[in-house]
N, C-alpha and C positions, 0 to 999 in steps of 0.2 A: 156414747150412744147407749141404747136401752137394751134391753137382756137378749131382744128379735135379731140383735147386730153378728153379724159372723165376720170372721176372720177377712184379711186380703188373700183373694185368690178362691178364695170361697163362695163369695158376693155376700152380700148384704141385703138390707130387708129395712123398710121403710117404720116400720113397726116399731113403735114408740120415740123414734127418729125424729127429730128439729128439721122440717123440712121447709125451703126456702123456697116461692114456686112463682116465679116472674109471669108477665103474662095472662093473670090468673082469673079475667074477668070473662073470656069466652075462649071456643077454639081448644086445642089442644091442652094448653094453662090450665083450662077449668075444668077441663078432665080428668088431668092430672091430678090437680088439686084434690078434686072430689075421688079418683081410684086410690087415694094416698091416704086420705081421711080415713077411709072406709077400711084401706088396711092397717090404721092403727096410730100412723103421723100425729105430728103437734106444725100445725101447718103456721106458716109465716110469708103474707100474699102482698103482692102488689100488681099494677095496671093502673094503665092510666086513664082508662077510663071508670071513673069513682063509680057510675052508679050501677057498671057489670059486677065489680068488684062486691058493690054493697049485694049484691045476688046474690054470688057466689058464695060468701059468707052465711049469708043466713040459709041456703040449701045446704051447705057442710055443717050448719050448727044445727040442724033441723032432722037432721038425719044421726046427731048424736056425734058429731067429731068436734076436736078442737080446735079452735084457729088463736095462737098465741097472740098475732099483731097480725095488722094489716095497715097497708096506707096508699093512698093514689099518688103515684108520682112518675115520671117521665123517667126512664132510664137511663136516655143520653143526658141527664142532666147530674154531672157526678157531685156536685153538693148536694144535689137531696137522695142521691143513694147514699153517700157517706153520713147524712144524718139520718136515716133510718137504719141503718147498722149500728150506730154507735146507739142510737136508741135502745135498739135490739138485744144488742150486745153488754147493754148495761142492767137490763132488765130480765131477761133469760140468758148470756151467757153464748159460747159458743154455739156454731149451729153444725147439723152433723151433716144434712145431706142440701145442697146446693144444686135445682134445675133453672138453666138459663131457658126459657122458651116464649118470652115477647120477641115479636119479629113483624115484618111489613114485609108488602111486596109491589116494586118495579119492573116492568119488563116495557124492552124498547131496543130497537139499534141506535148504534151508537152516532149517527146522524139526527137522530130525532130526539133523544136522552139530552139532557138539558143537565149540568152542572149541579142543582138541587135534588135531582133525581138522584145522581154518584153520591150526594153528600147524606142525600135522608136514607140510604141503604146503607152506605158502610157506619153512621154515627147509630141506626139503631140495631142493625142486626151483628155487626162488632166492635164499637164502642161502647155498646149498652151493656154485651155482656161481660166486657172488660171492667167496667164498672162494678158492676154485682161481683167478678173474680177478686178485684183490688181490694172489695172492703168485707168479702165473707172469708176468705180464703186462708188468708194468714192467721186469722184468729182458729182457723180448725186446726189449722200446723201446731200451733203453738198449744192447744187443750191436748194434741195427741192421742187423742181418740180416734182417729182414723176415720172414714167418712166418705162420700160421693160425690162427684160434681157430675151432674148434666148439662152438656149443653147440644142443643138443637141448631143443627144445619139444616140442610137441605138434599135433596137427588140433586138439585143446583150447587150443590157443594164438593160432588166427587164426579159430576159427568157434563161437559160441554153444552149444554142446552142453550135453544136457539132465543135468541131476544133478553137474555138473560146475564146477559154484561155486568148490568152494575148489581144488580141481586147477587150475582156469583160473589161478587169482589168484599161483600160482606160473609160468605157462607164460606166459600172459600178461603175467608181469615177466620171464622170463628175455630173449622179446621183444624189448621196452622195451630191456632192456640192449644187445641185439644190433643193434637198429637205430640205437643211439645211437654204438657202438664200432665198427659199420663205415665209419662217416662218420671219428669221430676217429684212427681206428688206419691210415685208410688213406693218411697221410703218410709214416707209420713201413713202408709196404710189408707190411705184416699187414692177410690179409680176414680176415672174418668171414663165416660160414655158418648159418643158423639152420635146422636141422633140425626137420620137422616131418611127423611120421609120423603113418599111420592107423593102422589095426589091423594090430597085430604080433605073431604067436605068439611072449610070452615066457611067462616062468612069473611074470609082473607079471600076465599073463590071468588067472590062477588064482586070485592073491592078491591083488587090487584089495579093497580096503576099500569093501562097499557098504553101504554103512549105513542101516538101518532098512528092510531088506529081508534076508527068509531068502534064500541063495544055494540052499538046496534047493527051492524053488518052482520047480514043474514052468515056470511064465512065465518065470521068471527066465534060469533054466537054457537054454530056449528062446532066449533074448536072446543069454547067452553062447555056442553052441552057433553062433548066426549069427553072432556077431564074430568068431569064431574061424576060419568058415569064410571069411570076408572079410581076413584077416591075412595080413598075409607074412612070410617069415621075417626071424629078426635078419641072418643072411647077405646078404639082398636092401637092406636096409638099408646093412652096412656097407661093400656095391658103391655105394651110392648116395650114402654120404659121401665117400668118396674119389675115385669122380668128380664130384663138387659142388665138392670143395678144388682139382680138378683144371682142373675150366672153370671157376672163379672165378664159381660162384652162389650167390647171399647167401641165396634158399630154396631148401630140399634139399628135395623132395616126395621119398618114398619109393610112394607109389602115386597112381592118374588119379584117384581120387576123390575125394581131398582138394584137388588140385589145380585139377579145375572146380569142387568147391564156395567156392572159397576164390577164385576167379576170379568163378563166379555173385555169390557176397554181395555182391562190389566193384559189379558193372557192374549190379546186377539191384536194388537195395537191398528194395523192395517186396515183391519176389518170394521173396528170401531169410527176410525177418523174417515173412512170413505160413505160411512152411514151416516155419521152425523155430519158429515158435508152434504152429502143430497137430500140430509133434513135441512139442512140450513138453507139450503139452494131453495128448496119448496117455499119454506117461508119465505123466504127473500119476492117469489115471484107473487105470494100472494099479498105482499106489502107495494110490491110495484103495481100489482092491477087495480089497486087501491088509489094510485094516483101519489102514492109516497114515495 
């Protein structure tokens, strides 16, 4: 990494750093993308949607940053992340800092949740970034240079939320991985950061897959309506992952409300599972007067 780079246990600093930023056509991705440019990065972008991507690119190069490579490609699709690494990797060389942050989102009980629902939530929000782990990862071990991994969970990833079965079971492994890689990886001088946001106005708010509920029910709407007024922006977010890489903390909270609830579950256990059982109970009844 570049001369901005500090020690393990120090944190690090994005600055002149090979940054890797999945995701990266809107939403949190693209703000990342662009808070990482702006502080100094040599960015290296994907998303699968080309023509966010093609945006995103020329407002980072328009503003004066660099973006090394970019290319459109599916994540859960691990031949075309393994050829864009090795592209990568042939042409710049190791990368120093690695954010996992493409994700979708599902929500549904598990009566109504339909099999490709379980399979497009765990293949893109943790085999996707297993994918970007498997083919960036090893090559930072072996340059030795020490270096970051981010990867983005969820509040769905550290606290029981209600409708949120199969969304968890991707968040809840990306996790898994992150707690296992920040133990291993930190010989090699690579942390790891496990981002776990609340509600964030992306346009992921908009498009959440709820299944077996009209999104036009005036209740619904209502629900939405209040999440949205509870979110923060992807800009607030992507201040919060780079000073997380920066003070070397392995949980990124992007807002206080995840953060004491995620604090309550631990110290309160009683207290937490009676609350979010009479959350769940609430929703349950307003999916029953729904006729579900």
């Amino acid at each position: 990494m570049g001369s901005g780079v500090l020690g393990f246990g120090r944190g690090k600093t994005v600055r002149d750093a090979k940054v890797l930023v999945t995701g990266a056509a809107s939403g949190i991705g693209r703000a990342t993308a662009l808070a990482s440019a702006s502080a100094g990065a040599e960015l290296v972008l994907t998303d699968i949607n080309a023509e966010g991507l093609e945006d995103t690119v020329r407002t980072v190069k328009e503003a004066g940053g660099t973006v090394l490579a970019v290319r459109a490609l599916d994540i859960t699709d691990y031949d075309a992340v393994t050829a864009f690494a090795t592209d990568v990797h042939a042409e710049f060389g190791s990368l120093d800092i690695v954010m996992n942050i493409a994700g979708t989102s599902t929500w549904g009980t598990v009566e109504n949740l339909e099999h490709r629902h379980w399979r497009k939530m765990v293949d893109v929000n943790l085999m996707g970034p297993i994918h970007v782990i498997e083919n960036f990862l090893p090559q930072m071990v072996r340059a030795k240079r020490g270096g970051a991994l981010v990867n983005v969970s969820s509040a769905a990833g550290i606290l029981a939320l209600p409708w949120h079965a199969a969304y968890s079971a991707g968040k809840f492994g990306i996790r898994g991985v992150s707690e296992v890689l920040r133990f291993d990886l930190r010989r090699h001088d690579i942390s790891v950061h496990l981002v776990v946001p609340g509600a964030v106005n992306t346009p992921l708010v908009q498009s959440v897959d709820l299944v077996g509920v009209d999104r036009e029910d005036p209740r619904i709407k209502r629900l939405t309506t209040a999440f949205t007024k509870h979110a923060v922006s992807p800009e607030h977010v992507a201040a919060a992952i780079l000073r997380g890489i920066e003070r070397n903390q392995f949980l990124v909270y992007t807002s206080f409300d995840i953060r004491f609830g995620y604090w309550w579950a631990r110290k309160f256990a009683y207290p937490y599972e009676f609350v979010i059982r009479r959350t769940s109970d609430r929703f349950s009844r307003l999916l029953a007067s729904m006729g579900n």
